[in-house]
PDB file of N, CA, C and O in Angstrom:
ATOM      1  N   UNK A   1       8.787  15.011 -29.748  1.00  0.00           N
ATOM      2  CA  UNK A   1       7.999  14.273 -28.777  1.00  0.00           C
ATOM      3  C   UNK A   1       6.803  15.115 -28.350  1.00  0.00           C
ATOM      4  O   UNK A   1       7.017  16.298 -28.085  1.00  0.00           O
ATOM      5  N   UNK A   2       5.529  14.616 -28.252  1.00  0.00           N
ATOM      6  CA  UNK A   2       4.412  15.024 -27.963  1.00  0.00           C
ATOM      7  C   UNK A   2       4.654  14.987 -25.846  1.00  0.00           C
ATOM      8  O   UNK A   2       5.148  14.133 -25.109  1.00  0.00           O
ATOM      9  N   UNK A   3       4.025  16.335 -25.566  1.00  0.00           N
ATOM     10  CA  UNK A   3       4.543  16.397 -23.892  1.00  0.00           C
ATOM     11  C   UNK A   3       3.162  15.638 -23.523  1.00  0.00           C
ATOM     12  O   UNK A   3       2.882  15.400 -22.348  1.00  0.00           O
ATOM     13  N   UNK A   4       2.402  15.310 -24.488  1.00  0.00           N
ATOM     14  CA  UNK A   4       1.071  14.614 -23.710  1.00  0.00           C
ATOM     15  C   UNK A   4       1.965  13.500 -23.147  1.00  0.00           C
ATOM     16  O   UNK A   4       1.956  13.456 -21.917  1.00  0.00           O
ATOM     17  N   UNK A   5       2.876  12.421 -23.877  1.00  0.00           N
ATOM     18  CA  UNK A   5       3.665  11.204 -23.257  1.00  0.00           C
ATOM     19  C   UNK A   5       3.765  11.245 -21.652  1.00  0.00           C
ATOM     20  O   UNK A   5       3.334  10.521 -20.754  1.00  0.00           O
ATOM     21  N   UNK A   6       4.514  12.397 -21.699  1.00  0.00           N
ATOM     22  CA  UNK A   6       4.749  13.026 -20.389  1.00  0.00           C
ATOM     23  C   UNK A   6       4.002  12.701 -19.170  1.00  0.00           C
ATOM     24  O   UNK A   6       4.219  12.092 -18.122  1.00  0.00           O
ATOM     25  N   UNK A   7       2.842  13.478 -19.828  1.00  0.00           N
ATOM     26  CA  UNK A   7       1.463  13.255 -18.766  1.00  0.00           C
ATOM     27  C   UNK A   7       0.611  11.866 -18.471  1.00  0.00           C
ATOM     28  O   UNK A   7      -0.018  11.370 -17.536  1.00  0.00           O
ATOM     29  N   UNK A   8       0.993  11.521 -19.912  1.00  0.00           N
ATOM     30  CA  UNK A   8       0.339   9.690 -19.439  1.00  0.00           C
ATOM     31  C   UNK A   8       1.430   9.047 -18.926  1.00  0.00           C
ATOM     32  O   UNK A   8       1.171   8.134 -18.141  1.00  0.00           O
ATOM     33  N   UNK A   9       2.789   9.316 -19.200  1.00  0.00           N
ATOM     34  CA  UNK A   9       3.434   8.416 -17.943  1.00  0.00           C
ATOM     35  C   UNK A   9       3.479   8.731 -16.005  1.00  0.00           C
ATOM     36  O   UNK A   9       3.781   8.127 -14.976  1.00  0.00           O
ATOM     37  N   UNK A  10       2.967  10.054 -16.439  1.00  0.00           N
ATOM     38  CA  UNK A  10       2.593  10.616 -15.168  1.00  0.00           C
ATOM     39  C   UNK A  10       1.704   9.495 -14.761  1.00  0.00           C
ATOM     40  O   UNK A  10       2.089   8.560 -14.058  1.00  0.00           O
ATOM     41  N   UNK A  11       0.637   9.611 -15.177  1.00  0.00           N
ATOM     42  CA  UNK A  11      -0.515   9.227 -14.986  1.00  0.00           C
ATOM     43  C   UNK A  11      -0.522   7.776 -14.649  1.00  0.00           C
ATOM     44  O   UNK A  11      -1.457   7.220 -14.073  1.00  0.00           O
ATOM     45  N   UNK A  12       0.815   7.071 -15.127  1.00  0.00           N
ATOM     46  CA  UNK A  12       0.625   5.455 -14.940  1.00  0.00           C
ATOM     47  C   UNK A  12       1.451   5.660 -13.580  1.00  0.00           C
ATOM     48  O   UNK A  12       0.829   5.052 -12.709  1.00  0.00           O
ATOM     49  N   UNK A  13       2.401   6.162 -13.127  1.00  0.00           N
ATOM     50  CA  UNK A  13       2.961   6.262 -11.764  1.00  0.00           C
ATOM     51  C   UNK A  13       1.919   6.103 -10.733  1.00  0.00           C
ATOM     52  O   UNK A  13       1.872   5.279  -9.820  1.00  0.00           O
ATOM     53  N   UNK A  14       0.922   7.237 -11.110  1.00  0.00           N
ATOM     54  CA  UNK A  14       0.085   7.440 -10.075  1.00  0.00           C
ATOM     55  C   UNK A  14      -0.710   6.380  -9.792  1.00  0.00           C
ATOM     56  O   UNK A  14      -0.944   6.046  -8.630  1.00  0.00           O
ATOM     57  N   UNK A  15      -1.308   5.615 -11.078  1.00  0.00           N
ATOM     58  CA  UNK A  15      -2.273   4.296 -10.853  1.00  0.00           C
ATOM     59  C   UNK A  15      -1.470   3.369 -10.353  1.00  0.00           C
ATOM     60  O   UNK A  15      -2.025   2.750  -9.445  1.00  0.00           O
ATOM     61  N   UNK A  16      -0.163   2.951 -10.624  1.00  0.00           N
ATOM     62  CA  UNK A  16       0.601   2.213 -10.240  1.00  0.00           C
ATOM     63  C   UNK A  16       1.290   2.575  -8.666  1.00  0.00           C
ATOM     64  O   UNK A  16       2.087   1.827  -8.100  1.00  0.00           O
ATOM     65  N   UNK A  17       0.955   3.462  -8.292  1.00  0.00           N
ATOM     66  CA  UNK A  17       1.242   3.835  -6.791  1.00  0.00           C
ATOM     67  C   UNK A  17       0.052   3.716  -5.977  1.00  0.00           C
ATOM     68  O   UNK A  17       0.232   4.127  -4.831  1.00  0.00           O
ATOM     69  N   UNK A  18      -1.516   3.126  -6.304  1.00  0.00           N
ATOM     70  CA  UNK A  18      -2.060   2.921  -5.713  1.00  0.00           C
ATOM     71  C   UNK A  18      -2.489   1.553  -5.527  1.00  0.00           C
ATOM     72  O   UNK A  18      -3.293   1.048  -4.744  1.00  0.00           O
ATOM     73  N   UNK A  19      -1.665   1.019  -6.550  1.00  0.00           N
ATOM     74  CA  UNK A  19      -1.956  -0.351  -6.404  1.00  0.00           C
ATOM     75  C   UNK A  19      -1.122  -1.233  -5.243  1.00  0.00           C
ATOM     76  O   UNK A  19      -1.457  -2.371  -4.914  1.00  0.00           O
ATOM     77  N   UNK A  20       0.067  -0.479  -4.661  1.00  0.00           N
ATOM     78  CA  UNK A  20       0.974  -0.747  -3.832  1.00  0.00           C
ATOM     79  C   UNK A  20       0.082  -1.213  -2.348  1.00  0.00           C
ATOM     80  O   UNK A  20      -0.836  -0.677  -1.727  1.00  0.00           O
ATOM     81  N   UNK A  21       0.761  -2.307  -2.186  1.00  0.00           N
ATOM     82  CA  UNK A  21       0.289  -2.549  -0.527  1.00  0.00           C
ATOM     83  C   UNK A  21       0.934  -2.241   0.236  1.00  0.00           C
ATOM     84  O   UNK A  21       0.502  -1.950   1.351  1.00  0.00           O
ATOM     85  N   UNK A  22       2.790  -2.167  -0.221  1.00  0.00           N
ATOM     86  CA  UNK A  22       3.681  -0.865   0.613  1.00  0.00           C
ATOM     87  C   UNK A  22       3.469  -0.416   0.547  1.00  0.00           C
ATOM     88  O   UNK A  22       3.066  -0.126  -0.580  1.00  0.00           O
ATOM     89  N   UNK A  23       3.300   0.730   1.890  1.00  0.00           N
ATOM     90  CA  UNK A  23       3.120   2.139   2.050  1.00  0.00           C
ATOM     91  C   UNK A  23       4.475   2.825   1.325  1.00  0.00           C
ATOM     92  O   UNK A  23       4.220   3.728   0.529  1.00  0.00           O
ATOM     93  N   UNK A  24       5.532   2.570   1.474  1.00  0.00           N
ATOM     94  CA  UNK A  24       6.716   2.830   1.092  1.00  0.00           C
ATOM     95  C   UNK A  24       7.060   2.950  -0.541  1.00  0.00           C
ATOM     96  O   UNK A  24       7.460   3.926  -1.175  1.00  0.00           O
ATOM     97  N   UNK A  25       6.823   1.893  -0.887  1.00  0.00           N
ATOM     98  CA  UNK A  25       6.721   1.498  -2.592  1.00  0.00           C
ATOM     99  C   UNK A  25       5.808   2.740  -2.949  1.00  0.00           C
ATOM    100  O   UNK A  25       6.366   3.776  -3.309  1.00  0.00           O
ATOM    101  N   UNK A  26       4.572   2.689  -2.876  1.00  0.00           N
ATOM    102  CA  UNK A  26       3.404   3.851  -2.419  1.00  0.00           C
ATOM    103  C   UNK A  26       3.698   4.959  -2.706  1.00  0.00           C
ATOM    104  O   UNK A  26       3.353   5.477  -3.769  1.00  0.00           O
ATOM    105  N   UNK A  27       4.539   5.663  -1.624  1.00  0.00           N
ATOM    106  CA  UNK A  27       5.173   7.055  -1.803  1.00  0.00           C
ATOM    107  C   UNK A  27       6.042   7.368  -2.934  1.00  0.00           C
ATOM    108  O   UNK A  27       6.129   8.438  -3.537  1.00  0.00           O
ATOM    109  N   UNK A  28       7.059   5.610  -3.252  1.00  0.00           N
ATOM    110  CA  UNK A  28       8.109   6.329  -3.900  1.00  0.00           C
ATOM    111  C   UNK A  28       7.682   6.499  -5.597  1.00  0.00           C
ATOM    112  O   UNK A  28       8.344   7.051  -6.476  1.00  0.00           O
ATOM    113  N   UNK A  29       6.192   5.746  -5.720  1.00  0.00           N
ATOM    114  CA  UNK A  29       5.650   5.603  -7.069  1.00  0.00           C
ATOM    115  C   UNK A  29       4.763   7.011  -7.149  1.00  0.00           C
ATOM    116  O   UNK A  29       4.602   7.635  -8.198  1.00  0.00           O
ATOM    117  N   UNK A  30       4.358   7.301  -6.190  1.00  0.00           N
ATOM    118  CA  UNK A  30       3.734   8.444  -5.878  1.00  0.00           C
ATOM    119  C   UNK A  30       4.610   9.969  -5.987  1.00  0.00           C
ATOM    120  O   UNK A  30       4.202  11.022  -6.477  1.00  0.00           O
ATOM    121  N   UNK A  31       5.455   9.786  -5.586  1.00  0.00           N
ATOM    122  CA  UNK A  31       6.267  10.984  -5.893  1.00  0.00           C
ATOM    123  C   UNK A  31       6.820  10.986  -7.497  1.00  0.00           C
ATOM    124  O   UNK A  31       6.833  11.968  -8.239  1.00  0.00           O
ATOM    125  N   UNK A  32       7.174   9.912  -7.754  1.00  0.00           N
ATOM    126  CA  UNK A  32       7.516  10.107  -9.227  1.00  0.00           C
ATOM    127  C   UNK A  32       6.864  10.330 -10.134  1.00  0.00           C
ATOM    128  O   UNK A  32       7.232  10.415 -11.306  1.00  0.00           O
ATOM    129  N   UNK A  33       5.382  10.503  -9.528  1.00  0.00           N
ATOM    130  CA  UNK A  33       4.219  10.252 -10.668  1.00  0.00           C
ATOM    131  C   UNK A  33       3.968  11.726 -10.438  1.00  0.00           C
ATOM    132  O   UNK A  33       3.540  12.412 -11.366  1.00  0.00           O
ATOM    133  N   UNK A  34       4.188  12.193  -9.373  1.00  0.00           N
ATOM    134  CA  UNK A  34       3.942  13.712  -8.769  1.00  0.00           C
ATOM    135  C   UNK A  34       4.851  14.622  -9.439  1.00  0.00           C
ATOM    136  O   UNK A  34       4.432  15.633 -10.003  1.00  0.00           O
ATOM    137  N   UNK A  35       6.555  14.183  -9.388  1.00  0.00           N
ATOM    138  CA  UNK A  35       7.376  14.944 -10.210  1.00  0.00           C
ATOM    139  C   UNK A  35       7.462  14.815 -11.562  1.00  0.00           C
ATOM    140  O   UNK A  35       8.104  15.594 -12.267  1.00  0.00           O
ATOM    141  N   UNK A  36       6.857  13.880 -11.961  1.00  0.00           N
ATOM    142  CA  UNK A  36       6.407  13.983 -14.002  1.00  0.00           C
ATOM    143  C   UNK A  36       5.583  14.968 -13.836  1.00  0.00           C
ATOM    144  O   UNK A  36       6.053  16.042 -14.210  1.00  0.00           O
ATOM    145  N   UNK A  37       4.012  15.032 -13.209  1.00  0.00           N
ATOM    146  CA  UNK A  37       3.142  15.946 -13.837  1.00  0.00           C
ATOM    147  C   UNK A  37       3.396  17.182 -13.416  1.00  0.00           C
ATOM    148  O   UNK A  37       2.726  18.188 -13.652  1.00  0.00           O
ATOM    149  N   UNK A  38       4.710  17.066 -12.572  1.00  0.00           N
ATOM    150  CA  UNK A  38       4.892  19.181 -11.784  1.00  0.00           C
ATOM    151  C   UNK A  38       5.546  19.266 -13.392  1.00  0.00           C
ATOM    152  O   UNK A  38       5.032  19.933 -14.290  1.00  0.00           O
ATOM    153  N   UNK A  39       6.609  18.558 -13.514  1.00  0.00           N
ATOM    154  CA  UNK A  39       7.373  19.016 -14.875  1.00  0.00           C
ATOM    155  C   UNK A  39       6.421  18.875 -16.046  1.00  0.00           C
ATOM    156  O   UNK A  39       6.709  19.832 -16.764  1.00  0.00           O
ATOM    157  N   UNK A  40       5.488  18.227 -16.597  1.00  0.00           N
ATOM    158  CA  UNK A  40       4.169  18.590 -17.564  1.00  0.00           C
ATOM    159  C   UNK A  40       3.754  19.754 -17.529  1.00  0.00           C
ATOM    160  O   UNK A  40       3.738  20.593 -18.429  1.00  0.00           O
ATOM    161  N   UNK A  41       3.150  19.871 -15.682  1.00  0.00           N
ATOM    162  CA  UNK A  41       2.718  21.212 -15.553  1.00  0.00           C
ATOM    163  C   UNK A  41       3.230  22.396 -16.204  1.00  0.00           C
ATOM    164  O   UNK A  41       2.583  23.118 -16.963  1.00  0.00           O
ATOM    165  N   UNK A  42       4.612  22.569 -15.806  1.00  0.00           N
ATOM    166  CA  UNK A  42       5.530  23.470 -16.218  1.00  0.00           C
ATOM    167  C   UNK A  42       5.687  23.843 -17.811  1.00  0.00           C
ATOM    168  O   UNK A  42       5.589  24.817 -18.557  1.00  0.00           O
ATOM    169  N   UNK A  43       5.984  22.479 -17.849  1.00  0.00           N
ATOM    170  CA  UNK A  43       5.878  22.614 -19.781  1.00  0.00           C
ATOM    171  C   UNK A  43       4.816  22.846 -20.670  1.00  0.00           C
ATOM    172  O   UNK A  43       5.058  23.104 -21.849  1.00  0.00           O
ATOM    173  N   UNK A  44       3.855  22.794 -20.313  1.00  0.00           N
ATOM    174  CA  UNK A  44       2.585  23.080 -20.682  1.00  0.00           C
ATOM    175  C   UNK A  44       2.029  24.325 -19.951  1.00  0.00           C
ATOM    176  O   UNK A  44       0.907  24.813 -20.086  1.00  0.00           O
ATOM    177  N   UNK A  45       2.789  24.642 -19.344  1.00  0.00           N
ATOM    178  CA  UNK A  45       2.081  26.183 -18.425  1.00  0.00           C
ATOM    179  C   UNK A  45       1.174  26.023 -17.765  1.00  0.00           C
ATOM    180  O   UNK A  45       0.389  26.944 -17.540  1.00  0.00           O
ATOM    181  N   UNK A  46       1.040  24.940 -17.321  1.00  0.00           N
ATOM    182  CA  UNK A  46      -0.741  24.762 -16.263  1.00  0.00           C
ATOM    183  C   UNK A  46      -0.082  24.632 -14.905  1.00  0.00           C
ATOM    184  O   UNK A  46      -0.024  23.651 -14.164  1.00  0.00           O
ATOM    185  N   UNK A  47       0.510  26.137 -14.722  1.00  0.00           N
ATOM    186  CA  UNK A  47       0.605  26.463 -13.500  1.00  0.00           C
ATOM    187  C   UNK A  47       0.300  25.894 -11.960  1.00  0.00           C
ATOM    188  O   UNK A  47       1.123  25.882 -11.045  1.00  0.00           O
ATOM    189  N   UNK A  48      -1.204  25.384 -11.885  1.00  0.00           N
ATOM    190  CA  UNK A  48      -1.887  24.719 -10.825  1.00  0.00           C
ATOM    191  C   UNK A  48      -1.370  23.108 -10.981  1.00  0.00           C
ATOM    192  O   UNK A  48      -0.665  22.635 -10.089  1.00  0.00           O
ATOM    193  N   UNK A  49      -1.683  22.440 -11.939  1.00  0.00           N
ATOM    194  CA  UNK A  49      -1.408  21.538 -11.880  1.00  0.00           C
ATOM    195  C   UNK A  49       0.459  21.641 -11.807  1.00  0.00           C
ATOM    196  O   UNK A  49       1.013  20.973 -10.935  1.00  0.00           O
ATOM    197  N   UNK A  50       1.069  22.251 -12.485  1.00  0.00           N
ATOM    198  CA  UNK A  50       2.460  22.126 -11.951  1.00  0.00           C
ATOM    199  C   UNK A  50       2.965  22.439 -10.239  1.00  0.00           C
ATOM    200  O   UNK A  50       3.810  21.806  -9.606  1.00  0.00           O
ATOM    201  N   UNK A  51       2.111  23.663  -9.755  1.00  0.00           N
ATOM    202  CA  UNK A  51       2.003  23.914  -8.248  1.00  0.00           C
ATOM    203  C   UNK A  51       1.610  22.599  -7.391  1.00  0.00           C
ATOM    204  O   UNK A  51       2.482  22.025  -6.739  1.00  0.00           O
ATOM    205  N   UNK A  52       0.363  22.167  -7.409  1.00  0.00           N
ATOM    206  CA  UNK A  52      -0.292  21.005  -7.111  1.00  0.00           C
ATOM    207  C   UNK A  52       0.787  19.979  -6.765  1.00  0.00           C
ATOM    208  O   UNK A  52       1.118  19.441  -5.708  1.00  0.00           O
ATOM    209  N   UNK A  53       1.179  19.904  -7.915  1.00  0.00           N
ATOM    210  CA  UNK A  53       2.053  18.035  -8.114  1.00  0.00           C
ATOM    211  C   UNK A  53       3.215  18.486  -7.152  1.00  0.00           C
ATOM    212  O   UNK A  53       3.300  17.850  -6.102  1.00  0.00           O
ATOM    213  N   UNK A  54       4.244  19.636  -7.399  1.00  0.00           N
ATOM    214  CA  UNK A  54       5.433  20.144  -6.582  1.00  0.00           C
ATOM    215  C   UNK A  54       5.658  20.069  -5.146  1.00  0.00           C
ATOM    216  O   UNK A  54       6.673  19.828  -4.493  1.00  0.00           O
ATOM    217  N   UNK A  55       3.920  20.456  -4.671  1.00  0.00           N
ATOM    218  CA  UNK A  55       3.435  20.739  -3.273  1.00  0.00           C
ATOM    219  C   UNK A  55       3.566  18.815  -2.731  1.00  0.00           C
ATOM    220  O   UNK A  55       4.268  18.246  -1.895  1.00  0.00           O
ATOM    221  N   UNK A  56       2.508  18.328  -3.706  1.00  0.00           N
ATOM    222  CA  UNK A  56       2.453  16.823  -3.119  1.00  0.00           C
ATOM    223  C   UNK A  56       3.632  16.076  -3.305  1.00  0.00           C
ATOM    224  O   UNK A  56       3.652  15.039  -2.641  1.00  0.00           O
ATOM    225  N   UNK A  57       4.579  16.281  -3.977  1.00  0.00           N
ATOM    226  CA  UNK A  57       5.993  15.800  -3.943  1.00  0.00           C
ATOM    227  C   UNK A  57       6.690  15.757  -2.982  1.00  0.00           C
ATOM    228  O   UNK A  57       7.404  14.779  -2.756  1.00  0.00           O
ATOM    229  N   UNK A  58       6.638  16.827  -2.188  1.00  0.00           N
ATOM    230  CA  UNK A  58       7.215  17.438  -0.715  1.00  0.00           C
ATOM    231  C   UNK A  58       6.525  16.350   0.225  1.00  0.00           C
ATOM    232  O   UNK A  58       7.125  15.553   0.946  1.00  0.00           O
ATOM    233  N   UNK A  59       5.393  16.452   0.101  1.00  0.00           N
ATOM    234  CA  UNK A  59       4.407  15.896   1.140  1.00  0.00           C
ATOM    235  C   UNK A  59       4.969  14.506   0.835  1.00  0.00           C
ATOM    236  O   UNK A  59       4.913  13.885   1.897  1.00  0.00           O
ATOM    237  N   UNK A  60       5.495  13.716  -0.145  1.00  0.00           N
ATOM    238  CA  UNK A  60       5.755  12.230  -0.589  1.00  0.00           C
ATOM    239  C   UNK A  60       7.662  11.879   0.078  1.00  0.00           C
ATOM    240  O   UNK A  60       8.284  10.872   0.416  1.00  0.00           O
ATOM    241  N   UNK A  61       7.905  13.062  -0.003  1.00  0.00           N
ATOM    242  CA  UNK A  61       9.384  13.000   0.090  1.00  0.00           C
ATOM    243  C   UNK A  61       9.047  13.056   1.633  1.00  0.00           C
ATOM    244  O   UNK A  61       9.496  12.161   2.349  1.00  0.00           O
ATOM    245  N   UNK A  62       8.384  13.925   2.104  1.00  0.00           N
ATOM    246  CA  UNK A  62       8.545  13.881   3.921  1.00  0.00           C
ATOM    247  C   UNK A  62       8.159  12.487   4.400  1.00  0.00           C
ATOM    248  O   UNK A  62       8.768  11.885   5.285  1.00  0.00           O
ATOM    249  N   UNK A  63       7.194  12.066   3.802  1.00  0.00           N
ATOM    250  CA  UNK A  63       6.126  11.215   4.590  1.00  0.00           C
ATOM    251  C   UNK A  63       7.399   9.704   4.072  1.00  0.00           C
ATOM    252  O   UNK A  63       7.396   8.691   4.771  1.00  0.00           O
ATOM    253  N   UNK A  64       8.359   9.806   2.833  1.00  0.00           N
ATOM    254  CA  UNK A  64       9.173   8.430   3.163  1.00  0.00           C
ATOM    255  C   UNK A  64      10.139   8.983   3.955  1.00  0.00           C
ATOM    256  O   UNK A  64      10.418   8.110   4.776  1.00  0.00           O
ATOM    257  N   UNK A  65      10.890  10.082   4.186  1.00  0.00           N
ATOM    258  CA  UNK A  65      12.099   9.967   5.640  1.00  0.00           C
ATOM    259  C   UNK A  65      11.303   9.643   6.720  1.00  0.00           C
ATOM    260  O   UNK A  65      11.812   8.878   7.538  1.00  0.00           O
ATOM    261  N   UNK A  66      10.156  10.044   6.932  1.00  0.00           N
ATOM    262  CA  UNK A  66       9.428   9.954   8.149  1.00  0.00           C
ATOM    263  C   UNK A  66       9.447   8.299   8.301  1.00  0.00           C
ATOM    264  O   UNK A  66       9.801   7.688   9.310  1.00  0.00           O
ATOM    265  N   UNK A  67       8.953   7.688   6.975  1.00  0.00           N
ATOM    266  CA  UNK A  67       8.487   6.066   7.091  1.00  0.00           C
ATOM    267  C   UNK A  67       9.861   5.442   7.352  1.00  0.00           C
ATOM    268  O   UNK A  67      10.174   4.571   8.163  1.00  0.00           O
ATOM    269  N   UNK A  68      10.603   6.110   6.455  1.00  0.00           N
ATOM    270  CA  UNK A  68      12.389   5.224   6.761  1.00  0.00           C
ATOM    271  C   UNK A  68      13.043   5.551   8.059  1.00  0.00           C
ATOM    272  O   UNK A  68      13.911   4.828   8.548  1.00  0.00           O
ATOM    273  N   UNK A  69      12.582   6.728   8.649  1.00  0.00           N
ATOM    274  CA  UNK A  69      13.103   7.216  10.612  1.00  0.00           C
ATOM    275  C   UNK A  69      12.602   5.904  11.111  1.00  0.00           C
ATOM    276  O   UNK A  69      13.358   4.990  11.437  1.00  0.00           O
ATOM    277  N   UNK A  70      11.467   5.850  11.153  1.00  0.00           N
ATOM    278  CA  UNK A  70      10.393   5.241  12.045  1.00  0.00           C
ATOM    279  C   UNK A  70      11.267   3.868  12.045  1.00  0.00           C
ATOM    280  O   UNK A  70      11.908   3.555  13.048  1.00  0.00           O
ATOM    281  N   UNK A  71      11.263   2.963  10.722  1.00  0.00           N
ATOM    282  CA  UNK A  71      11.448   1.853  10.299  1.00  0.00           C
ATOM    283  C   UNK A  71      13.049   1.339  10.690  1.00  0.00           C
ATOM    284  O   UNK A  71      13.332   0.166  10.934  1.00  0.00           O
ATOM    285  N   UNK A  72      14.076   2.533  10.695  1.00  0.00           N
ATOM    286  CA  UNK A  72      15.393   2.859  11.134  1.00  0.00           C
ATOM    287  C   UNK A  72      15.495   3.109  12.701  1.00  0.00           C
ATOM    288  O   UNK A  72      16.578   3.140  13.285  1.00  0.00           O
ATOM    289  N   UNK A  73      14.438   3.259  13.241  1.00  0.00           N
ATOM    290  CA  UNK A  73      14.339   3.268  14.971  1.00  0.00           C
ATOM    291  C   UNK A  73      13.912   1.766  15.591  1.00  0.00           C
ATOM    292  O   UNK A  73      14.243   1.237  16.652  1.00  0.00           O
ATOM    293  N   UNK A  74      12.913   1.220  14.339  1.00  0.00           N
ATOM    294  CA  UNK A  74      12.029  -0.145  15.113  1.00  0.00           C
ATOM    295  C   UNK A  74      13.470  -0.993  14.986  1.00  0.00           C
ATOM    296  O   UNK A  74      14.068  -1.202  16.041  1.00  0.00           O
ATOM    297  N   UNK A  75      13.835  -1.306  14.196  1.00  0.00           N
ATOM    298  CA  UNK A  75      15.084  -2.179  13.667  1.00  0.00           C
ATOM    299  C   UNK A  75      15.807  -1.778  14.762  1.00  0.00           C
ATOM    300  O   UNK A  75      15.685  -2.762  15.491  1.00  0.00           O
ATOM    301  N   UNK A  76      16.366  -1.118  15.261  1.00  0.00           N
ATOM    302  CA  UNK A  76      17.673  -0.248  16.288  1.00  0.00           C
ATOM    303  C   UNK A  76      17.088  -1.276  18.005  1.00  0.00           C
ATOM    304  O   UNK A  76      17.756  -1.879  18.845  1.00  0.00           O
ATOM    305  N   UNK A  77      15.679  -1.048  17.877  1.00  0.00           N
ATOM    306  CA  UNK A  77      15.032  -1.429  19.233  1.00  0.00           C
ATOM    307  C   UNK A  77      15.048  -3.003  19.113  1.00  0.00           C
ATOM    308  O   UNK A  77      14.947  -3.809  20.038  1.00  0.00           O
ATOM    309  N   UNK A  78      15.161  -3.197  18.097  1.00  0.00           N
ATOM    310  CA  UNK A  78      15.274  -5.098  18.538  1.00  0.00           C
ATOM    311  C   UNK A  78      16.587  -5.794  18.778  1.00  0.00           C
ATOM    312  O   UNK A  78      16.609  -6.994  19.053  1.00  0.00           O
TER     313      UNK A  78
END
């Protein structure tokens, strides 16, 4: 298998996570598109781009507990 695959399925996560009008959907297409290209990164040795994607993964994983707290508190209040 050619690891370019890799990177273009990366790459469709990411377009496909911006097409989302969930914010939620959003993140979770977004992180997966983030954890393909950390693991590209890796496999291909492009360090930054594997750093990069790892870092914004975190940032995707916080920002849905944060969206699912929030969404898990509004529900509780009605």
């Amino acid at each position: 298998m050619s690891w370019d695959y890799l990177g273009y399925l990366a790459s469709v996560f990411l377009v496909m996570s911006l097409m989302m009008t969930d914010v939620i959907k959003l993140r979770w297409f977004n992180l997966v598109g983030c954890l393909t290209f950390a693991i590209y990164g890796v496999v291909i040795m492009a360090w930054p781009v594997a750093l990069t994607n790892a870092v914004l993964s975190l940032v995707n994983a916080y920002q849905i507990v944060k969206l699912n707290r929030a969404n898990t508190e509004l529900a509780a209040s009605c």
